[in-house]
C-alpha positions in Angstrom: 154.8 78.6 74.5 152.4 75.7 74.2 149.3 76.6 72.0 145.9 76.2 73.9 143.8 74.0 72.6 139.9 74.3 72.4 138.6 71.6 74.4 135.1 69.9 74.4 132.4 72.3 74.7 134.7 75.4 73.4 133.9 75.3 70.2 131.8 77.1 67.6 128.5 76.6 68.5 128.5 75.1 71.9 126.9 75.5 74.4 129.7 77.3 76.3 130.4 80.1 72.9 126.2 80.1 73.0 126.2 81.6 76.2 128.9 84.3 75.6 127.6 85.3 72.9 124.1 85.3 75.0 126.4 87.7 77.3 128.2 89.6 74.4 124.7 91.1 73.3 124.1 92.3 77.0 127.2 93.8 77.4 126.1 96.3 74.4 127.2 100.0 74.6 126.0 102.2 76.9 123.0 104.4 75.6 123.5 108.2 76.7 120.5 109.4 78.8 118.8 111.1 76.0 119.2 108.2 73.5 117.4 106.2 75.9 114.7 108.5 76.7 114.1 108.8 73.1 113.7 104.9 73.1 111.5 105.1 75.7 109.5 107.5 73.6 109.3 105.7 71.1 108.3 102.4 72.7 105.3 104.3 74.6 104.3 105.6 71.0 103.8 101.9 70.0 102.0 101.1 73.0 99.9 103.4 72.7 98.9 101.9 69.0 98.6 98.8 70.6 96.5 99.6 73.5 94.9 103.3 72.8 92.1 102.3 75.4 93.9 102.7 79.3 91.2 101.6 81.5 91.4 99.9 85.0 90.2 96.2 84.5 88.8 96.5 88.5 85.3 97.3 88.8 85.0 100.3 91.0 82.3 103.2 90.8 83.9 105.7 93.3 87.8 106.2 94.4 86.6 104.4 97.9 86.0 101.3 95.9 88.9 101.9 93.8 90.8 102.2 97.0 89.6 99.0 97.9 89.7 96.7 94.4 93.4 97.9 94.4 94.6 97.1 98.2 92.7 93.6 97.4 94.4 92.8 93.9 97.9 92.4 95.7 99.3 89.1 94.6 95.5 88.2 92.6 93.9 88.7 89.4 91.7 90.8 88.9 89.5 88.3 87.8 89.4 87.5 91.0 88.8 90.6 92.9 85.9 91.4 90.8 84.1 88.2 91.7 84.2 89.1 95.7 83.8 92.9 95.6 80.3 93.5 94.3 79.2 91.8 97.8 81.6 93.9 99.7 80.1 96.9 98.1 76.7 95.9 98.4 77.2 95.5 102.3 80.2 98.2 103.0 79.3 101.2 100.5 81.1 103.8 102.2 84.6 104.1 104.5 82.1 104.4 107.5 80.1 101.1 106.9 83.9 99.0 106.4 85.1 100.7 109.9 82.3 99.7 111.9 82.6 95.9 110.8 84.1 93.1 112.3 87.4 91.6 110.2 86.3 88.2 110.5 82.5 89.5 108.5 85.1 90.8 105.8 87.0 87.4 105.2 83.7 85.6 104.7 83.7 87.7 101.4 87.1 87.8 100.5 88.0 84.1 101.6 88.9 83.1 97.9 91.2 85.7 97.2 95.2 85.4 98.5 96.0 86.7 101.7 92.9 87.2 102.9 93.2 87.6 106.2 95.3 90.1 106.4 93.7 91.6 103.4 90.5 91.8 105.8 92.3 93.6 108.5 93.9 96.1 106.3 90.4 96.9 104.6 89.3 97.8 108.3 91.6 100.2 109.6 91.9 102.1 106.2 88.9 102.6 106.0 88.9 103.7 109.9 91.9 105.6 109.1 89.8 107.5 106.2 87.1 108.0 108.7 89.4 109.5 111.9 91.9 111.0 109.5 90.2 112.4 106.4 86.4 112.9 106.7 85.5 110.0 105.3 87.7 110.6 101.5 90.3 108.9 100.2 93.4 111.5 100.1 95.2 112.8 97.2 98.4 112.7 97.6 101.2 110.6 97.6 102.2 111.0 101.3 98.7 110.9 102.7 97.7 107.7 100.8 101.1 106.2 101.9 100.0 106.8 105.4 96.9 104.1 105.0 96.7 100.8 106.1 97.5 97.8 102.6 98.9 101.2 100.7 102.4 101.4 98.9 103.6 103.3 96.4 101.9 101.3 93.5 98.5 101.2 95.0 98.8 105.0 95.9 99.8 105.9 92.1 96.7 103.6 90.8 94.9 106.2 92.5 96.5 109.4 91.7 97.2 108.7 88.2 93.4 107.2 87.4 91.5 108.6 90.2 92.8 112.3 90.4 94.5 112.6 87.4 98.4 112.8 89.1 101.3 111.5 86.8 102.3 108.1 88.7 104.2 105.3 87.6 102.7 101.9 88.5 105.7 99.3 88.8 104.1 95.8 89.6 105.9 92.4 88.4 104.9 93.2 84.5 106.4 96.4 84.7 109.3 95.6 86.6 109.9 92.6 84.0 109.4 94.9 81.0 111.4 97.5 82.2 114.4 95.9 83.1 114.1 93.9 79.7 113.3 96.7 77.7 116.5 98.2 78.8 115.0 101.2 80.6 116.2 100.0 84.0 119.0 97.8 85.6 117.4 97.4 89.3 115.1 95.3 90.9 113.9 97.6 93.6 110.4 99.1 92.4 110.9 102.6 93.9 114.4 102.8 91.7 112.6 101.8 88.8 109.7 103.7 88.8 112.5 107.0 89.5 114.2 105.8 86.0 111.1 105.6 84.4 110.1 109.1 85.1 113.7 110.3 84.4 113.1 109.0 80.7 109.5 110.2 80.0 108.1 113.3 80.6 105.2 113.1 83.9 102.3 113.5 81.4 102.7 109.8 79.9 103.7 108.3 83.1 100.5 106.5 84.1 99.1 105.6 80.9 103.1 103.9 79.8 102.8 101.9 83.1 99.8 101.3 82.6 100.3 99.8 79.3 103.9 97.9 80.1 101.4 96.1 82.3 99.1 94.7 79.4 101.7 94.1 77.2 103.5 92.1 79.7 100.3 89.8 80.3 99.6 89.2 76.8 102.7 89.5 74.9 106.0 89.7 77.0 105.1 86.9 79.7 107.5 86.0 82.0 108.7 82.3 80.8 108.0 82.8 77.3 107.6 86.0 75.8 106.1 86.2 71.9 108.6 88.1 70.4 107.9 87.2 66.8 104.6 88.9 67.7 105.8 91.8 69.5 105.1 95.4 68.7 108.3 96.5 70.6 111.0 93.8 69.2 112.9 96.6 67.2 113.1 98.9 70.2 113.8 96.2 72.5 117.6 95.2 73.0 116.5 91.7 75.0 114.6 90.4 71.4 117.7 88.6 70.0 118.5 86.8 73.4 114.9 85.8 73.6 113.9 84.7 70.0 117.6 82.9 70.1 117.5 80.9 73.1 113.4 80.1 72.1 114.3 79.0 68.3 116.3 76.0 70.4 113.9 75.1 72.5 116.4 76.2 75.9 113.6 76.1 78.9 116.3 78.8 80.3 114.3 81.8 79.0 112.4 81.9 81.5 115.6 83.2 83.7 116.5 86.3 81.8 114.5 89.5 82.8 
């Protein structure tokens, strides 16, 4: 039997034994169900050091507005959404006032902000929907709020969990990024990771761990470079190694690894 022999890029140190050993580290063993939830734990005990204040950075002053800052924030800052909505207040105060407009009025105030358009048109027949279907208020519950026009399962449990006090998980692109990185979930699909989320943390610290995986994923774990030496979580978090690795060389691949 002829003896294989390593050719170029085979050896120790290359870049083709870099990247298994990039792959070795995420094939790691299995954690059991309760070893993860009491990682999870953990990691929302550090967060919680980190970022004791959970407040929602939209300016609202009732759940109406709330309602409204939230359905507008889709796919914008919310920098952004609080530069356009004091006007929109000012004009459209309650459900009633937003019905009886004209979408095209609403644009003119919302024109900077992504998808405006259909941003204005959604505005509009929520807020008739609130009006024909609910008196005027903005519904508490998950299936009720689902029922409204711009409202999905992350806008409705911004509502529950910080307007009505009902444990919600919040899965936008920071917490999708952080969850799947942090170990906690292997899908893509918000609505499965927001179900592995509360399977690992009991409903009480559901909206304020979201809520948090959010901030720390726009100031410390960003998406193309995350600061791991600087990172509160790096000893809970089984992506650190890949990360600080592949960043101590300079690779512009990190960016790829979620």
């Amino acid at each position: 039997m002829k003896e294989r022999v390593a050719g170029a890029g085979e050896g120790v140190g290359s870049p083709r034994s870099r990247v298994r050993s990039e792959l070795a580290l995420r094939r790691r063993r299995r954690e059991t169900i309760q070893e993860k939830s009491a990682r999870a734990k953990a990691i929302a005990e550090r967060l919680a050091l980190a970022y004791p204040e959970v407040k929602v950075p939209l300016h609202h002053s009732d759940i109406f507005e709330l309602l409204v800052a939230v359905i507008l924030s889709a796919q914008c800052t919310d920098e952004a959404v609080n530069k356009v909505t004091p006007e929109l207040f000012r004009r459209y105060p309650s459900p009633a006032k937003l019905a009886q407009t004209d979408s095209g009025d609403i644009e003119k105030l919302i024109r900077t902000l992504g998808l405006f358009r259909a941003k204005a048109k959604a505005l509009r027949r929520c807020a008739r929907q609130l009006v024909e279907e609910f008196g005027g208020r903005v519904p508490s519950t998950m299936a009720e709020l689902t029922r409204l026009a711009g409202v999905g399962r992350k806008t409705a449990n911004v509502i529950l969990g910080h307007a009505f006090k009902i444990p919600g998980i919040v899965v936008d692109t920071h917490c999708r990024r952080l969850s799947r990185r942090l170990g906690l979930s292997r899908h893509e699909e918000p609505s499965k990771i927001e179900r592995d989320l509360s399977r690992l943390l009991p409903p009480d610290a559901w909206t304020d761990f979201s809520h948090r995986l959010i901030i720390h994923g726009r100031r410390v774990c960003y998406a193309r470079k995350p600061a791991c030496a600087s990172c509160a979580l790096s000893e809970l978090c089984p992506s650190q190694r890949i990360f600080s690795k592949i960043i101590a060389q300079g690779k512009p691949g990190a960016r790829n690894i979620s």
